[in-house]
C-alpha positions in Angstrom: -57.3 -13.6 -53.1 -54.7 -10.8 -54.0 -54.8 -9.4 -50.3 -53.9 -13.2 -49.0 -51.5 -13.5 -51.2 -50.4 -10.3 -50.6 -49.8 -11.0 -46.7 -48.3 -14.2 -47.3 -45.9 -12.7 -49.1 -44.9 -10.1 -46.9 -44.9 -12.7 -43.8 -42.1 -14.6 -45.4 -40.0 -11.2 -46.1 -40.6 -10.8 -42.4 -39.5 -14.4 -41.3 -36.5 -14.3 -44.2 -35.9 -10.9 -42.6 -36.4 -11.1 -38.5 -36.0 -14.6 -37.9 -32.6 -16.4 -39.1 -29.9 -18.4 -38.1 -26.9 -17.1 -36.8 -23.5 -19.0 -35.9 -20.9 -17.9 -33.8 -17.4 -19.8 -31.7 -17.2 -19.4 -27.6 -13.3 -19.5 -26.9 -11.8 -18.4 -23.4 -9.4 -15.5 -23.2 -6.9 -17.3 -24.6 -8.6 -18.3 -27.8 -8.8 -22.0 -27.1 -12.7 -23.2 -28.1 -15.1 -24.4 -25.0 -17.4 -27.1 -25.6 -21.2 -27.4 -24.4 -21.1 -23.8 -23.6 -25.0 -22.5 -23.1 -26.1 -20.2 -25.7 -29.4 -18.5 -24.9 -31.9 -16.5 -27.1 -33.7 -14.6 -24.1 -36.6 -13.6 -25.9 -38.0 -16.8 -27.5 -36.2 -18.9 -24.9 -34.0 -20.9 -27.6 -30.9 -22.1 -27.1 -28.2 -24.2 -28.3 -25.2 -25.4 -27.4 -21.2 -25.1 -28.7 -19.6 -27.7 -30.1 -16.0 -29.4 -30.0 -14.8 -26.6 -31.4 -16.3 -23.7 -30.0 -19.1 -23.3 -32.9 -22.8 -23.4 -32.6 -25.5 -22.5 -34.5 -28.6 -20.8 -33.3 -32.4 -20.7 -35.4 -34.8 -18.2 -35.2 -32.9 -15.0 -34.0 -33.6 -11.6 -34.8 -32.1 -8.5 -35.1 -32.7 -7.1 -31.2 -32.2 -10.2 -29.6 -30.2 -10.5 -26.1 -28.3 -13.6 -26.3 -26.7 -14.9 -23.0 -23.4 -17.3 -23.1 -22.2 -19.3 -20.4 -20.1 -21.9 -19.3 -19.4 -23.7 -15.8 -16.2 -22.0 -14.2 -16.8 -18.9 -16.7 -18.3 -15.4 -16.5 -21.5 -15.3 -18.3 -22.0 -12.6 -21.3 -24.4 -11.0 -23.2 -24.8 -9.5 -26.6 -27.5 -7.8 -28.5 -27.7 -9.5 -32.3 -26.9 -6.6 -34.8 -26.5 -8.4 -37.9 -27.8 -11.5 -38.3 -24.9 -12.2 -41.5 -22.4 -11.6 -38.6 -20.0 -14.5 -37.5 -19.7 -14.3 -33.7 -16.9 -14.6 -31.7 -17.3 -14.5 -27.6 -14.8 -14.4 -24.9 -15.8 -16.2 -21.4 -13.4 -15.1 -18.9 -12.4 -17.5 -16.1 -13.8 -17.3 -12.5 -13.8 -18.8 -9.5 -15.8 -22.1 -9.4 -18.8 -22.7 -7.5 -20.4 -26.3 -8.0 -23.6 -24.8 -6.9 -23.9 -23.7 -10.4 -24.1 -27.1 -11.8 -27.2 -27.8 -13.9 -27.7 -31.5 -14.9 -28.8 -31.5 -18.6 -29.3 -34.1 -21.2 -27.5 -32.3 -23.7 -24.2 -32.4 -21.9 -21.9 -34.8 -20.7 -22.2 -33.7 -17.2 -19.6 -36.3 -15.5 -17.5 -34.9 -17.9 -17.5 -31.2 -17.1 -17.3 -32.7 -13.4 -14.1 -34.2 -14.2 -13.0 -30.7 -16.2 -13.8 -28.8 -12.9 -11.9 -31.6 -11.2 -8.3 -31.2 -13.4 -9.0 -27.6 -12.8 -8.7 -27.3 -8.8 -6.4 -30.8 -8.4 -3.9 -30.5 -11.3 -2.3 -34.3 -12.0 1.1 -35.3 -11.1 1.4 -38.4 -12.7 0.4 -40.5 -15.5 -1.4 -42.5 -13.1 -3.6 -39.4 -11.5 -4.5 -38.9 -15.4 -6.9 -42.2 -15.1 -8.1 -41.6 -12.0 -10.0 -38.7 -13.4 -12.6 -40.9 -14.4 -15.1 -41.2 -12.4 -15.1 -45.4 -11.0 -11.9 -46.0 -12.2 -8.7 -47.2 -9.8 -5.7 -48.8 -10.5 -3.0 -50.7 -9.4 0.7 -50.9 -9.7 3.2 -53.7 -9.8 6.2 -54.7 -11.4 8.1 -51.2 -11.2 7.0 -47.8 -12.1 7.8 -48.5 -15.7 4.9 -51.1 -16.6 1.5 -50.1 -17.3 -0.6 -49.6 -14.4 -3.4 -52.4 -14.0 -6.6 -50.7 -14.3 -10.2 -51.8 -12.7 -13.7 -50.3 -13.6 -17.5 -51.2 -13.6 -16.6 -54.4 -12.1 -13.9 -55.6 -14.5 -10.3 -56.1 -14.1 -9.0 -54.9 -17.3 -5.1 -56.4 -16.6 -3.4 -53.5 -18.5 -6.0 -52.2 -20.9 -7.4 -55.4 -22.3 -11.1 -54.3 -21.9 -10.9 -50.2 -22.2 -10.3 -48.3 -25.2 -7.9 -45.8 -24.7 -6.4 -42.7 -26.8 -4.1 -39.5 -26.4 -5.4 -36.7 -29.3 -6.9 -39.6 -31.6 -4.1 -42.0 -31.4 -4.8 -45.2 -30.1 -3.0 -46.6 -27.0 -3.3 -50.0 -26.5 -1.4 -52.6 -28.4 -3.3 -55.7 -30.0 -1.2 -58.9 -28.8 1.3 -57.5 -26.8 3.9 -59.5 -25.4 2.5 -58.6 -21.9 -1.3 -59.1 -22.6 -3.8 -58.4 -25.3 -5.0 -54.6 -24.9 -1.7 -53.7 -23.2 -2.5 -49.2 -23.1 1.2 -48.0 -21.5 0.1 -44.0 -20.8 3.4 -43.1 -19.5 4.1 -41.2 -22.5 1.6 -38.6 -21.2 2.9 -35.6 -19.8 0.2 -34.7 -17.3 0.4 -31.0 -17.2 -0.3 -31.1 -21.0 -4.2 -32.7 -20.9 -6.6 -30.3 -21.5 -9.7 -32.5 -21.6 -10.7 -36.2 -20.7 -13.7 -37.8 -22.5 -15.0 -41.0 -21.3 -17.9 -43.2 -21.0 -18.9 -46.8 -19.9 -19.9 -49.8 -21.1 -19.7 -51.1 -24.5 -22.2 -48.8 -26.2 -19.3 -46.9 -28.4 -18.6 -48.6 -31.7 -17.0 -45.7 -33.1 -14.1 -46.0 -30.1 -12.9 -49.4 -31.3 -12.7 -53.2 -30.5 -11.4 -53.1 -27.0 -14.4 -50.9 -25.6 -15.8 -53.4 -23.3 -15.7 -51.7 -20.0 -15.5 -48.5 -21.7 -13.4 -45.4 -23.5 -10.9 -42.7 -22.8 -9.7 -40.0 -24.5 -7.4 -37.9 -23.5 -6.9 -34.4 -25.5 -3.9 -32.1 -24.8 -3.9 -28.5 -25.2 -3.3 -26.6 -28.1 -1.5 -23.8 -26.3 0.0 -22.8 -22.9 -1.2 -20.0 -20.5 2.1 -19.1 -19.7 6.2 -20.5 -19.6 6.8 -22.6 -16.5 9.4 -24.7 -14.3 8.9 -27.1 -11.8 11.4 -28.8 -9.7 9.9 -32.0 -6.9 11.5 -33.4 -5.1 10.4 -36.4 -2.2 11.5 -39.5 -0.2 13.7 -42.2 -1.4 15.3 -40.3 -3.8 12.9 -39.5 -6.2 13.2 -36.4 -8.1 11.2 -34.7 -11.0 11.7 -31.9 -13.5 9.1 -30.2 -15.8 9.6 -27.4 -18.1 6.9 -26.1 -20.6 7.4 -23.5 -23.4 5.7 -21.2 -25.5 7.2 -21.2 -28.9 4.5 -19.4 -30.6 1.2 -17.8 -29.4 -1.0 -15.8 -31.3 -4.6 -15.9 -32.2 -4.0 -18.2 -35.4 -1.2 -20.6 -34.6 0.7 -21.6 -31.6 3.0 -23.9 -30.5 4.6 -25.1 -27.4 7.2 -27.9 -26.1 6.9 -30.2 -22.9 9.5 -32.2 -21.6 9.6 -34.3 -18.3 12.6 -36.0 -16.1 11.6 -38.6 -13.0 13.8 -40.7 -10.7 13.3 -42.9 -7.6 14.9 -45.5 -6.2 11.6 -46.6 -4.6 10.9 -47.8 -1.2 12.0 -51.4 -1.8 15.5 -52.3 0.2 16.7 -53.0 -3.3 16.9 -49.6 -4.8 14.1 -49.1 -8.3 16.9 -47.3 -9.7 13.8 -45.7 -11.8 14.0 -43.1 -14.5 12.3 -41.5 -17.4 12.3 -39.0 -19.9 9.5 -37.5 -21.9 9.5 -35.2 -24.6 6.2 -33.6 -26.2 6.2 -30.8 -28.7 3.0 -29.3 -30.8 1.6 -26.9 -32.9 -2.2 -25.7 -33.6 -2.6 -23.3 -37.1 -5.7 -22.0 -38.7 -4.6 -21.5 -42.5 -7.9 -19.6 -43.4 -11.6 -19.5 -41.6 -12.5 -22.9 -42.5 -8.7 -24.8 -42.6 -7.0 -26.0 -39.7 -4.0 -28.1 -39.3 -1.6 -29.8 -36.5 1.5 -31.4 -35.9 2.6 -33.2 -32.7 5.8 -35.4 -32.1 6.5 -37.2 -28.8 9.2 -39.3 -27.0 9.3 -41.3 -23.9 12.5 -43.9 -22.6 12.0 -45.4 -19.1 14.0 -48.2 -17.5 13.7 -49.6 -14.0 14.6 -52.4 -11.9 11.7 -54.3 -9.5 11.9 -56.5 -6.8 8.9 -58.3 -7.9 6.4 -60.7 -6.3 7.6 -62.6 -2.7 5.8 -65.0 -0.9 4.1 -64.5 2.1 5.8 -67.6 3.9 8.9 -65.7 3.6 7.7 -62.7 5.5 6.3 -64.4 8.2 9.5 -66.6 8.6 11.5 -63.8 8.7 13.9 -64.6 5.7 13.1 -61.0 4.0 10.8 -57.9 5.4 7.8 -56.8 3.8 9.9 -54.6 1.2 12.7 -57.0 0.5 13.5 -59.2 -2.4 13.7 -62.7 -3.3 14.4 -61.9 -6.8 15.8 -58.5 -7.5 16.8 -58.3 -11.1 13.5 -58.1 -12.6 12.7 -55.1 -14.3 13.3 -53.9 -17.9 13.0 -51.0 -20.4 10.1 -49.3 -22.6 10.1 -46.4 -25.0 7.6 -44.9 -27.7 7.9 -42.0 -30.3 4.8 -40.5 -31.6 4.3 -38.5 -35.0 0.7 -37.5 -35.2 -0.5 -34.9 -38.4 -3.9 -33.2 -38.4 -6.4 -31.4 -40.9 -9.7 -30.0 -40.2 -11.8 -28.7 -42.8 -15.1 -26.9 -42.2 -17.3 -26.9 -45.1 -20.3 -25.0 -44.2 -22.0 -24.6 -40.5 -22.9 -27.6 -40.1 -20.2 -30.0 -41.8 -17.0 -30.9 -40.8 -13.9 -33.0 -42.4 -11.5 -34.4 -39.8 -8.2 -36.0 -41.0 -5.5 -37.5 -38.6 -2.4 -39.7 -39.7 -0.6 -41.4 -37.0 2.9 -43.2 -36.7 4.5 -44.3 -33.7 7.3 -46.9 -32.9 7.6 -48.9 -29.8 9.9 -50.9 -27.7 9.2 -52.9 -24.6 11.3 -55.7 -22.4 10.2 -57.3 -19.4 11.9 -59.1 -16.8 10.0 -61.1 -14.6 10.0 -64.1 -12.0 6.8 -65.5 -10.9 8.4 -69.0 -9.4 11.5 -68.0 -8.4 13.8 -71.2 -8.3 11.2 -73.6 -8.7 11.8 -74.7 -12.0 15.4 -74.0 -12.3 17.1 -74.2 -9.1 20.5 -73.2 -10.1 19.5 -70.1 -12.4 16.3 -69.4 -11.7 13.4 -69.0 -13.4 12.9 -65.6 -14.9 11.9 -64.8 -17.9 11.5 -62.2 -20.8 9.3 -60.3 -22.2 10.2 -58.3 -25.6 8.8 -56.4 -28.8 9.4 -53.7 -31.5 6.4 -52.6 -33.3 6.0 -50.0 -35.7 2.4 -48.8 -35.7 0.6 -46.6 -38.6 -3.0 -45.3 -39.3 -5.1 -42.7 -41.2 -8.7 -41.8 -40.0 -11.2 -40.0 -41.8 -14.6 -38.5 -40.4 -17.5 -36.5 -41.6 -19.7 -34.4 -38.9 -22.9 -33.2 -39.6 -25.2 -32.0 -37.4 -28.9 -31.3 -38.7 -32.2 -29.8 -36.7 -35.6 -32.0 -37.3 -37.5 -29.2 -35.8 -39.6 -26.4 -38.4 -38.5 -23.3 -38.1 -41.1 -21.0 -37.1 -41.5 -17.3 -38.1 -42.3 -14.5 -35.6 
């Protein structure tokens, strides 16, 4: 009896001992974490993978073990487990991307890394190319450059957002009973060189992404720091012009922060000119106060005006009254601007519990010119009509992660 006891004893000493958990983060070379990366235990064959920010957790390692880290677009690694007490910190380095190396898993969203791989090698332009990174989504534009873009996916028009959930870093873009239509999700506030990520999914399976999730979510994540400084200058037909700078303010392994700002003009390729302009402003900062605290600030600003030349009948083309780009109406048009003030905390509590906090404010203007029936009802003045708001919007959200194993850990 003493003997069994005796063995037992010491097989749990081994298990406490040779066998344990150990946690870790994955970040790329420039400290920014990478989600879903594939951590391997090579000698048991377990494996685990990182989560939104970089940190996973891995059971039943001992000291010895070869783990191996990769990541889609990355150079794997591996490193032999030391100390099991350690906290781990790996660096994947970038390289060239071959989709060969895609492996479909259940675990991962793999549409999603498709669309990562996709920002990667065709970089957005516009506000418009940012949606478009979803897989099954189009959209459509009317009105002037200035409205929001009329979006279609699974089968559903959505109008301007009334059936698709949509957010930029937690903050929710579409407007309940806007003047223009319920759902009403105006992007153009999004500088495009500034999203990092895009998470999405269809159908309305999400309850967590809110009320207008019918066709499905997106959410749209920028990054916490710049690679480098830069200047662009485009330039294209009809006038249209566009400026981007992006600066590093600070960069170190701890905190960074950076500032975006954006100028376009056309005059489009109406015969009326579009006489189209905006301006965008984005600034943000990323800190990590101790191991476990991490905070973030972000202020934006958008103004765009714009005039449009609107719908025009068909029976006027083929009569030859106006071409194909002309105008029956060309003072439509209007104005639409947004400020954003977005404040975050993250607390990690042990390693496997998280506290997010996020407090939101934004204010927002919008007018609308628009003429659907011309001089039908008014023959003298015509009939257009307006559109116009000022809402101030506010919200705090609060969320708890956990993640737990149901699996018995087993001792070598």
């Amino acid at each position: 009896m003493k003997t069994s006891l005796l063995t037992l004893f010491l097989f749990l000493i081994n298990c406490s001992i040779f066998a344990q958990t150990i946690t870790g983060k994955v970040v790329d070379q420039y400290h920014q974490p990478i989600q879903d990366a594939y951590i391997l235990d090579k000698r048991i064959d377990n494996h685990t993978h990182s989560n939104e920010n970089g940190e996973f957790t891995l059971d039943n390692c001992s000291i010895g073990d070869t783990l191996q880290i990769s990541f889609i677009g990355y150079h794997s690694e591996q490193i032999k487990v030391k100390n099991l007490k350690q906290y781990l910190t790996i660096v994947l380095h970038k390289k060239v991307i071959s989709l060969e190396e895609i492996t479909i898993s259940p675990k991962i969203n793999s549409l999603q890394i498709i669309s990562d791989i996709d920002i990667q090698k065709n970089p957005v332009n516009s506000s418009q190319d940012i949606l478009q990174k979803v897989p099954g989504l189009f959209i459509g534009q009317h009105a002037g450059g200035g409205k929001a873009e009329q979006i279609f996916l699974r089968g559903f028009d959505i109008d301007h957002g009334t059936d698709i959930g949509v957010t930029v870093d937690g903050i929710p873009v579409n407007m309940v009973s806007h003047a223009h239509g319920q759902g009403y999700a105006d992007l153009h506030f999004v500088i495009p060189e500034t999203i990092n990520k895009i998470d999405f999914g269809k159908g309305p399976y999400y309850e967590n992404k809110g009320n207008f999730t019918t066709a499905g979510y997106v959410d749209f994540l920028t990054k916490q720091k710049l690679k480098n400084s830069s200047i662009k200058l485009e330039l294209g037909d009809f006038n249209t012009h566009r400026l981007l700078g992006m600066f590093n303010l600070l960069k170190n392994n701890k905190h960074s922060s950076y500032i975006a700002t954006e100028y376009i003009s056309t005059d489009g390729y109406f015969e009326s000119p579009q006489n189209f302009n905006r301006v965008n402003l984005f600034g943000k900062y990323s800190g990590q106060l101790t191991n476990n605290d991490y905070i973030g600030f972000t202020a934006s600003h958008f103004n765009s005006k714009w005039d449009a030349s609107g719908q025009i009948p068909q029976r006027a083309v083929d009569s030859g009254l106006i071409s194909r780009f002309g105008a029956i109406d060309d003072t439509e048009g209007g104005s639409t601007s947004r400020t954003n003030l977005l404040a975050t905390y993250n607390k990690k509590i042990d390693e496997n519990s998280t506290i997010k906090n996020k407090v939101y404010i934004n204010q927002y203007d919008f007018e609308l010119y628009s003429n659907f029936t011309f001089f039908l009802e008014d023959p003298i003045n015509g009939d257009q009509i307006k559109q116009k708001e000022s809402r101030v919007i506010y919200g705090l959200n609060t969320e708890y992660d956990k993640s737990f194993s149901t699996e018995k850990i087993k001792g070598n």
